[in-house]
PDB file of N, CA, C, O and CB in Angstrom:
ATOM      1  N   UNK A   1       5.861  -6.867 -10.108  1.00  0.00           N
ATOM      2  CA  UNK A   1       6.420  -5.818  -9.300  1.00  0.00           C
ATOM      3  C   UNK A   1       5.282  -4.895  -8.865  1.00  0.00           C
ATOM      4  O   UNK A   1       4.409  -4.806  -9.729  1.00  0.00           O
ATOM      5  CB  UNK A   1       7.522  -5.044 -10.072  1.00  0.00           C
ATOM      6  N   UNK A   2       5.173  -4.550  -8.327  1.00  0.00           N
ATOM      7  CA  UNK A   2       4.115  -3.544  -7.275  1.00  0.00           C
ATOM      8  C   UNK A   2       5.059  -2.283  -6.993  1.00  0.00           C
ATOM      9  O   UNK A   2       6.216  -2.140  -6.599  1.00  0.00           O
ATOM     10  CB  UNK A   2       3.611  -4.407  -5.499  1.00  0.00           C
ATOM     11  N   UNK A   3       3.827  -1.285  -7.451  1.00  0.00           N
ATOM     12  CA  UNK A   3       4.258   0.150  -7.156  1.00  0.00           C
ATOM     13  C   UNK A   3       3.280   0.694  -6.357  1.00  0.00           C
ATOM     14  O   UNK A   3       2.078   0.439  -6.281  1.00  0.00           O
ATOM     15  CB  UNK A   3       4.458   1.040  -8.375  1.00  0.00           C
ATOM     16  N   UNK A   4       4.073   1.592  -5.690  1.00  0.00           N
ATOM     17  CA  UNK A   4       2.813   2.811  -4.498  1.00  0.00           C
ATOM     18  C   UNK A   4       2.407   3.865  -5.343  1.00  0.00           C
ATOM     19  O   UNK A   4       2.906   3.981  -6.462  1.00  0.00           O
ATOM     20  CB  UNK A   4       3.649   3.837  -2.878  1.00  0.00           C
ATOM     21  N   UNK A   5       1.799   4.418  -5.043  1.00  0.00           N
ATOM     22  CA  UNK A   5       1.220   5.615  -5.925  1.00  0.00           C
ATOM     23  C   UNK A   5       2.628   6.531  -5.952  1.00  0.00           C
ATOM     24  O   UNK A   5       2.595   7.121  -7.031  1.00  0.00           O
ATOM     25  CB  UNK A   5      -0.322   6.533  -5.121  1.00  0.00           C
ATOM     26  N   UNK A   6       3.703   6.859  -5.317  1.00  0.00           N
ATOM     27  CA  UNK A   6       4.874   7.673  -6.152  1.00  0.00           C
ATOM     28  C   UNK A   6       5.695   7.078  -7.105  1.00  0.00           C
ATOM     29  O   UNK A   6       6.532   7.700  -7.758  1.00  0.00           O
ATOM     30  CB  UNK A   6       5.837   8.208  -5.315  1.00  0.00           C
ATOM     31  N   UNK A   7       5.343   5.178  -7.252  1.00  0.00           N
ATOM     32  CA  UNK A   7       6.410   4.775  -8.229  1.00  0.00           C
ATOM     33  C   UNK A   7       5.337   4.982  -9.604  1.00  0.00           C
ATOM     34  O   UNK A   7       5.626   5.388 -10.729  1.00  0.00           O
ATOM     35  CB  UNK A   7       7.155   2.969  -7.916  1.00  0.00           C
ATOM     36  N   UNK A   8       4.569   4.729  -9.290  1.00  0.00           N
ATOM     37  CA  UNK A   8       3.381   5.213 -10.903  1.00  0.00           C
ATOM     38  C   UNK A   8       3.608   6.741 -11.030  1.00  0.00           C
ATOM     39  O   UNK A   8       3.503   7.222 -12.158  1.00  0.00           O
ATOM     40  CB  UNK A   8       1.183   4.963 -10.628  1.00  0.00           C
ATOM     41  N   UNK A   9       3.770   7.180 -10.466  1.00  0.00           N
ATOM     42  CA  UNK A   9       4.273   8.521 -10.981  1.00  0.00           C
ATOM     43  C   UNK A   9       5.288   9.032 -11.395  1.00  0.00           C
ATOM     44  O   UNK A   9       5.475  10.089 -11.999  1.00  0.00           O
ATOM     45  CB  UNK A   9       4.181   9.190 -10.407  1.00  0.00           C
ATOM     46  N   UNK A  10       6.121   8.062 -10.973  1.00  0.00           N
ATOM     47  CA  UNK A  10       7.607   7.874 -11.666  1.00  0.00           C
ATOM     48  C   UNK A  10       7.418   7.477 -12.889  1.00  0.00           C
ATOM     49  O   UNK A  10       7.796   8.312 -13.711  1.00  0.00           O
ATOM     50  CB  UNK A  10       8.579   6.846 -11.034  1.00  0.00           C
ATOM     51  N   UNK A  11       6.910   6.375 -13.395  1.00  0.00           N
ATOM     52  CA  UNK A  11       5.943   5.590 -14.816  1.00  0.00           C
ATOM     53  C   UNK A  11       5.871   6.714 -15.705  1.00  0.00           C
ATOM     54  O   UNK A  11       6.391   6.989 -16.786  1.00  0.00           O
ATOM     55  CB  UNK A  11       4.095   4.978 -14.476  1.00  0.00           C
ATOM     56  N   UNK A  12       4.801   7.471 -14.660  1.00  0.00           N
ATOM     57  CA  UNK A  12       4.078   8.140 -16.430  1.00  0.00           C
ATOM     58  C   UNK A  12       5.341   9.189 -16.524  1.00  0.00           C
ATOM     59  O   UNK A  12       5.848   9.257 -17.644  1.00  0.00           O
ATOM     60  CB  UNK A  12       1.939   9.295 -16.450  1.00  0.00           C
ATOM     61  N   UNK A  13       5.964  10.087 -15.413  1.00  0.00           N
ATOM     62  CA  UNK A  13       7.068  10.981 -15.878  1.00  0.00           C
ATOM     63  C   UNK A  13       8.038  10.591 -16.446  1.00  0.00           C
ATOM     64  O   UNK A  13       8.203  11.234 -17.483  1.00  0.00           O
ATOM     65  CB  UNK A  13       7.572  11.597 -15.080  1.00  0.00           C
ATOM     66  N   UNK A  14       9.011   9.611 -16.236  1.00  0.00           N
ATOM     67  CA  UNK A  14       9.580   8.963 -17.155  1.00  0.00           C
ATOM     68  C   UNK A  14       9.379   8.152 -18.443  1.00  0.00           C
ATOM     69  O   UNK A  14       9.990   8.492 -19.456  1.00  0.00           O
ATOM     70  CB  UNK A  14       9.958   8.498 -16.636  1.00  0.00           C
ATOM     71  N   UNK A  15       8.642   7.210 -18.449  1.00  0.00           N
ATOM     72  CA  UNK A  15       8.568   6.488 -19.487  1.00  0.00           C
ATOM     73  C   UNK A  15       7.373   6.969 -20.121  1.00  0.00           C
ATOM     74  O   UNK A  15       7.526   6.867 -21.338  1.00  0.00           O
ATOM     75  CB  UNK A  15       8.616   5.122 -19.211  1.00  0.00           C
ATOM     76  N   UNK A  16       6.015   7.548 -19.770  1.00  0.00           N
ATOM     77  CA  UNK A  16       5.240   7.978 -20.783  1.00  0.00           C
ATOM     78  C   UNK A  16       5.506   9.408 -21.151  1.00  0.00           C
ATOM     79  O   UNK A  16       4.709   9.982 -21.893  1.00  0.00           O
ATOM     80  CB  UNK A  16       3.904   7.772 -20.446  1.00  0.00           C
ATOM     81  N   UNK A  17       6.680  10.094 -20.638  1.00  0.00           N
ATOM     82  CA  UNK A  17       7.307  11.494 -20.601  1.00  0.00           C
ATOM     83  C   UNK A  17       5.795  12.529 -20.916  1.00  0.00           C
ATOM     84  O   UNK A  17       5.537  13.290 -21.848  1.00  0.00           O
ATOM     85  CB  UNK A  17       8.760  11.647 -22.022  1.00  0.00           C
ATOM     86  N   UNK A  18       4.733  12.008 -19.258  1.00  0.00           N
ATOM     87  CA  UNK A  18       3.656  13.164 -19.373  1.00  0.00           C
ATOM     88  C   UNK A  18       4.233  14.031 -18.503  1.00  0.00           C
ATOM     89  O   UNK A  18       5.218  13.782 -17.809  1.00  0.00           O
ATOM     90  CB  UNK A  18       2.089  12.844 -18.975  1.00  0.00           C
ATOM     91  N   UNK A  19       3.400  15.424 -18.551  1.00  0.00           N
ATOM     92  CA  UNK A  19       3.739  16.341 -17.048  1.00  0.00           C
ATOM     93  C   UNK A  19       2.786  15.858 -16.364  1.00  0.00           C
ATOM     94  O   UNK A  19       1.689  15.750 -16.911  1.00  0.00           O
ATOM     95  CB  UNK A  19       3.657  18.093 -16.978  1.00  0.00           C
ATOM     96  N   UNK A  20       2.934  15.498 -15.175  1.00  0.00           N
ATOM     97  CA  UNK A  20       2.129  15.114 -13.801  1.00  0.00           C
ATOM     98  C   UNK A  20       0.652  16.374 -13.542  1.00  0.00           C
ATOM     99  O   UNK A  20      -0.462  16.217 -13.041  1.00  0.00           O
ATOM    100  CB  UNK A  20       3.539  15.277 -12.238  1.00  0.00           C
ATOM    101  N   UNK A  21       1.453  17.786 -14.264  1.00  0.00           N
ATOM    102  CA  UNK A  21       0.366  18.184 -13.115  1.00  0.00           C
ATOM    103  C   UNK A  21      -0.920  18.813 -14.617  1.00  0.00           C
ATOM    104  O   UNK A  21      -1.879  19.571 -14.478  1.00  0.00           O
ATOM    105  CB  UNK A  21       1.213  19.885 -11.550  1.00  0.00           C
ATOM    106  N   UNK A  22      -0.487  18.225 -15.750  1.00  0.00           N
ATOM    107  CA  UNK A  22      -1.541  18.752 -16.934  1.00  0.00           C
ATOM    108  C   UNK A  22      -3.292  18.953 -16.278  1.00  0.00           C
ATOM    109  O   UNK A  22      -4.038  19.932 -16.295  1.00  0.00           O
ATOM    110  CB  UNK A  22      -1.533  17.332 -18.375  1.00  0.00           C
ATOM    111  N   UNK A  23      -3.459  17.712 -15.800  1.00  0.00           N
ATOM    112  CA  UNK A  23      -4.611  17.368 -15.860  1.00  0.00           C
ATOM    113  C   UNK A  23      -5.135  16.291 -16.549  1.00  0.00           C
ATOM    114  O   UNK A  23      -6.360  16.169 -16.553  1.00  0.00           O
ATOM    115  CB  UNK A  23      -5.082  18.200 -16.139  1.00  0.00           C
ATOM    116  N   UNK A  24      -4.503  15.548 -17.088  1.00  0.00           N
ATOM    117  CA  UNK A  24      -4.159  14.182 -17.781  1.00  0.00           C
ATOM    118  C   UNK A  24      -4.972  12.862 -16.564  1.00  0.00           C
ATOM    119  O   UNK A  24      -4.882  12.968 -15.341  1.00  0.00           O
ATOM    120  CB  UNK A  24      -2.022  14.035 -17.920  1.00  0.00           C
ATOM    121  N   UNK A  25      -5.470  12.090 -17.043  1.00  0.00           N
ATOM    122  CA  UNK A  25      -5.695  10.883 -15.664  1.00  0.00           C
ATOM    123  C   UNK A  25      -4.975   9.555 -16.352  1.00  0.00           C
ATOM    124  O   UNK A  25      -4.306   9.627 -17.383  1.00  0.00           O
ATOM    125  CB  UNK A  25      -7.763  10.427 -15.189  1.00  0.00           C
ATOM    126  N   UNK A  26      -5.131   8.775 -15.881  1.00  0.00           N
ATOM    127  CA  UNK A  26      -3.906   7.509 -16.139  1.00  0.00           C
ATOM    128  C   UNK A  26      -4.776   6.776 -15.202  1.00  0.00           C
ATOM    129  O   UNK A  26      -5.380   7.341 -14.290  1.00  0.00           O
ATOM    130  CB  UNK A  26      -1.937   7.724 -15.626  1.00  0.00           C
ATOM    131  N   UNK A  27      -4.826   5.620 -15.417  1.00  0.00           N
ATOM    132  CA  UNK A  27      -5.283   4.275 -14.986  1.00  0.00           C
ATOM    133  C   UNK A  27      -4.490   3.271 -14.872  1.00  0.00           C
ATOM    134  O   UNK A  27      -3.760   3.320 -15.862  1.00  0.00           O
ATOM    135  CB  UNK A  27      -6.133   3.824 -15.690  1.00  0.00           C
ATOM    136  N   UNK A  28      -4.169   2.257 -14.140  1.00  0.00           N
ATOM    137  CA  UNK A  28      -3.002   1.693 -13.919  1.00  0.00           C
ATOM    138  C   UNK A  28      -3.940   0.354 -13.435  1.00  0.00           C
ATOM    139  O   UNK A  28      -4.442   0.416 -12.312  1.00  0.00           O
ATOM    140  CB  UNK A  28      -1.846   2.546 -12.836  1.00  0.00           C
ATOM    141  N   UNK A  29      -4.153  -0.710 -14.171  1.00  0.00           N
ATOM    142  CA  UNK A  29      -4.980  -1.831 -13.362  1.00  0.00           C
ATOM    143  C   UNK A  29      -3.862  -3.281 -13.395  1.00  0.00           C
ATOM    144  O   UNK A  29      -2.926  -3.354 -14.191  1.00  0.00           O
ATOM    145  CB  UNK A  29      -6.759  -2.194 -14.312  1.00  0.00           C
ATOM    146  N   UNK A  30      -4.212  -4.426 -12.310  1.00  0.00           N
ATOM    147  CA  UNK A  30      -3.405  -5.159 -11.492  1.00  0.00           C
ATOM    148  C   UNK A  30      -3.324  -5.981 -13.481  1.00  0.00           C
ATOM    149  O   UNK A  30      -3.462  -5.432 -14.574  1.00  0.00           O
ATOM    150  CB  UNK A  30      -4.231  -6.105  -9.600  1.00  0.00           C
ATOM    151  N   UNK A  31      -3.049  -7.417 -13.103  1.00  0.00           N
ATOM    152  CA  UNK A  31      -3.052  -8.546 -14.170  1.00  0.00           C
ATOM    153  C   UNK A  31      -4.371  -8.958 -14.079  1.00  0.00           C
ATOM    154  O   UNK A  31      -4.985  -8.966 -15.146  1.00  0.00           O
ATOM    155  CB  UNK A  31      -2.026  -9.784 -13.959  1.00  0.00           C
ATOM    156  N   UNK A  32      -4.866  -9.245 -13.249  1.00  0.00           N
ATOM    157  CA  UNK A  32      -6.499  -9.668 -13.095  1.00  0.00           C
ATOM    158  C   UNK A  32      -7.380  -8.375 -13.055  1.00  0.00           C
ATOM    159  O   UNK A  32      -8.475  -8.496 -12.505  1.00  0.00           O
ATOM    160  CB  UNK A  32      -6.825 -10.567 -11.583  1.00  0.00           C
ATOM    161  N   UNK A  33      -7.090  -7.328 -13.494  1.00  0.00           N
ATOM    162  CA  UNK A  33      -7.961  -6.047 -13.363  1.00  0.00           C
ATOM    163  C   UNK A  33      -8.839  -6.143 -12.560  1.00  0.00           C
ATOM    164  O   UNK A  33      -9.949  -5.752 -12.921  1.00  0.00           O
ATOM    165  CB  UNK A  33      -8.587  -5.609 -14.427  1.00  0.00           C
ATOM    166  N   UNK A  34      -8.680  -6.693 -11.175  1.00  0.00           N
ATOM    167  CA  UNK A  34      -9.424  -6.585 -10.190  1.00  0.00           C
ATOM    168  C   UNK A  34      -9.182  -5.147  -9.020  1.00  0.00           C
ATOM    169  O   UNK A  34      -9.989  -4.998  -8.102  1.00  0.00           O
ATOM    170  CB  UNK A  34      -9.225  -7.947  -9.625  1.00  0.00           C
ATOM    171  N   UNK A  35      -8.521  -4.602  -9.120  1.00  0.00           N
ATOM    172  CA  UNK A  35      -8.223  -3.559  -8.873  1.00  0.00           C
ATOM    173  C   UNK A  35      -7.855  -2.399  -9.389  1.00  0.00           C
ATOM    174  O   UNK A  35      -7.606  -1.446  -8.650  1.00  0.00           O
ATOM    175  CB  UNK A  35      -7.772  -3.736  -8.433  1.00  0.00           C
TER     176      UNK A  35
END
């Protein structure tokens, strides 16, 4: 499944229950971590 940068932000607010605007960074890489 493929997300745009607002469904990863859906990710970490829901399921990693961070606040978005801490200052926190998050990394999000493909199956082949080529991206």
């Amino acid at each position: 499944m493929r997300k745009g940068f607002d469904g990863l932000c859906g990710v970490v607010w829901q399921h990693l229950d961070k606040d978005l605007l801490r200052g926190d960074v998050f990394v999000f890489l493909n199956k082949r971590r080529s991206h």
